[in-house]
N, C-alpha and C positions, 0 to 999 in steps of 0.2 A: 494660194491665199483663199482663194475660193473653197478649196475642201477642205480646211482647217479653220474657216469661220463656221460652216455649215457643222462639221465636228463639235467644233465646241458649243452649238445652239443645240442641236441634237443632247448634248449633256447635260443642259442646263433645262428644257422646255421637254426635250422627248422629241420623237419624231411626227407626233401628230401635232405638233405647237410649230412643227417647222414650215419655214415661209422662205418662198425666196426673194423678196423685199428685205426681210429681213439679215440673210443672208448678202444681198448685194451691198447694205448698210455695213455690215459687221467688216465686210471685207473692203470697203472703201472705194465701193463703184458702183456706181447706176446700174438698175434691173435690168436694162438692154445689154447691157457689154457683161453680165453674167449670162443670159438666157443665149446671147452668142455663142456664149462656152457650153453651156450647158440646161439644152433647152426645153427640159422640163425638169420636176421634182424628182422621176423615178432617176432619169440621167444627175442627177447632182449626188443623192442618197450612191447609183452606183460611182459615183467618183470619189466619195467620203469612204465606201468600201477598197475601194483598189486603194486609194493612198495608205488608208489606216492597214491595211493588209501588208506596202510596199513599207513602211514606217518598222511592222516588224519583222518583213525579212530582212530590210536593214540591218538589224541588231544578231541575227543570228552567227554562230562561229562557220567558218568554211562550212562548204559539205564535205560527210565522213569520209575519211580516208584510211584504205588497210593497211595502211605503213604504218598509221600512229598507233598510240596507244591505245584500246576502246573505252579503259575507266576513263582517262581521261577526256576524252570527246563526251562520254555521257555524262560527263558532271561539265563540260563546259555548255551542254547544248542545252542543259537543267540552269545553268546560271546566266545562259544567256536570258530565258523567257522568266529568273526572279529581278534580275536586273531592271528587266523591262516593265516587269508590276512596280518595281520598287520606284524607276526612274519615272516610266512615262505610263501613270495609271489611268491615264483617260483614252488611252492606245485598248486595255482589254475593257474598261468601260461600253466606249464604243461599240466594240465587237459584240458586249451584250445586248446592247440597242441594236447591231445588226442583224444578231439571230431573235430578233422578235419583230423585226421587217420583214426576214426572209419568208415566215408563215404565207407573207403575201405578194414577196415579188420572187420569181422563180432564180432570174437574173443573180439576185443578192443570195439566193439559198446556194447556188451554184459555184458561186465563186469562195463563199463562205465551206461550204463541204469538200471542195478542191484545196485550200490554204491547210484545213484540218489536217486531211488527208495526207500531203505532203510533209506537214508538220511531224504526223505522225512517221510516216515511213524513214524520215532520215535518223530517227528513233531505232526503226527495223534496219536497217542499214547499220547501223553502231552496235545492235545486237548481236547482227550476222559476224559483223567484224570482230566483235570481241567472244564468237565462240570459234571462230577459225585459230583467234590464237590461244584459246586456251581458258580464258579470262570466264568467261559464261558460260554457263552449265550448256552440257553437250543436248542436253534433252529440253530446254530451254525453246518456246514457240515465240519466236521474236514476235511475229507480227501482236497475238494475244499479251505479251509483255509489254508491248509498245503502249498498247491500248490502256493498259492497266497504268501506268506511269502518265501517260498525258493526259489520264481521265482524273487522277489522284492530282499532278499537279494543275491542271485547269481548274481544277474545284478553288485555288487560291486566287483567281481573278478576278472574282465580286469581292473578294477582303483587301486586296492591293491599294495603296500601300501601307495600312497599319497591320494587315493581319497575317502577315510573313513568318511570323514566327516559329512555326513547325512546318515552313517548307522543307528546310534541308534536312530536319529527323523523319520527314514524310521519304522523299527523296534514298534517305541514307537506309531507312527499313526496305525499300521498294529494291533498289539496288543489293542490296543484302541476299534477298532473297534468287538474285541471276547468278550469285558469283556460282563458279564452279567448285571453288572451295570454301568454306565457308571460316572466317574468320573466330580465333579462341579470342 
């Protein structure tokens, strides 16, 4: 309750308007039995971080597996995070108010560059897998592919959710470009 009033005041005010009065209001309890939980600003700010982090690894498919198929994991691991612009757009909202805290708390850059990261490599993990079976070009640098693909689809998170509309020709040219064969 607490990190999803603090979220949504963080959306509406910004993080410099944020209070936590205001917050203990939002979330329907006295300043003391918030400041219990979470006893100052920088600790609230990082609890709004880990939830909104835990909200979207919520949403993501398994981790890749080299049994399955690799187009298929990389178009579901691409549809998990439109899903997520499209359903819960205050989830990468957030996350852009958190990467302009983190300039000033180490804490929030840390765990924000750690998420990224992650994010990215199960990206390199579905690339590895799909040039072991054949699917992805043999000369293909997964990790630099990764990069290119969740830099190209991150770019739709300030638009989410109206401006979705060329994720999946973004997505579909980006993928194009790993097959090993290339589609007439």
């Amino acid at each position: 309750m607490i990190a999803e009033a603090a979220r949504a005041l963080i959306l509406e005010k910004g993080y410099a308007a944020l209070r936590t009065r205001d917050v203990a209001s939002r979330a329907g309890i006295n300043t003391s039995t918030l400041h219990f939980h979470v006893p100052t600003k920088a600790a609230l700010v990082a609890l709004v971080a880990e939830t909104t982090r835990d909200s979207f690894l919520a949403l993501l498919p398994p981790v890749p597996d080299p049994k399955q198929p690799a187009r298929m994991q990389l178009r579901a691991e691409a549809a998990a995070y439109h899903d997520s612009l499209r359903d819960h757009p205050e989830l990468a909202a957030c996350f852009a108010q958190l990467h302009q805290i983190a300039g000033t708390e180490p804490a929030i850059a840390q765990m924000l560059d750690g998420f990224t990261q992650n994010w990215c490599q199960r990206y390199v993990e579905i690339l590895t897998i799909g040039q072991k079976q054949g699917v992805f070009r043999a000369d293909l640098h997964p990790l630099p592919a990764a990069l290119a693909l969740t830099g190209a689809l991150a770019a739709f998170g300030p638009r989410a959710p109206t401006g979705l509309a060329m994720f999946w020709p973004v997505f579909d040219e980006t993928e194009r470009g790993f097959l090993a064969t290339q589609p007439h």
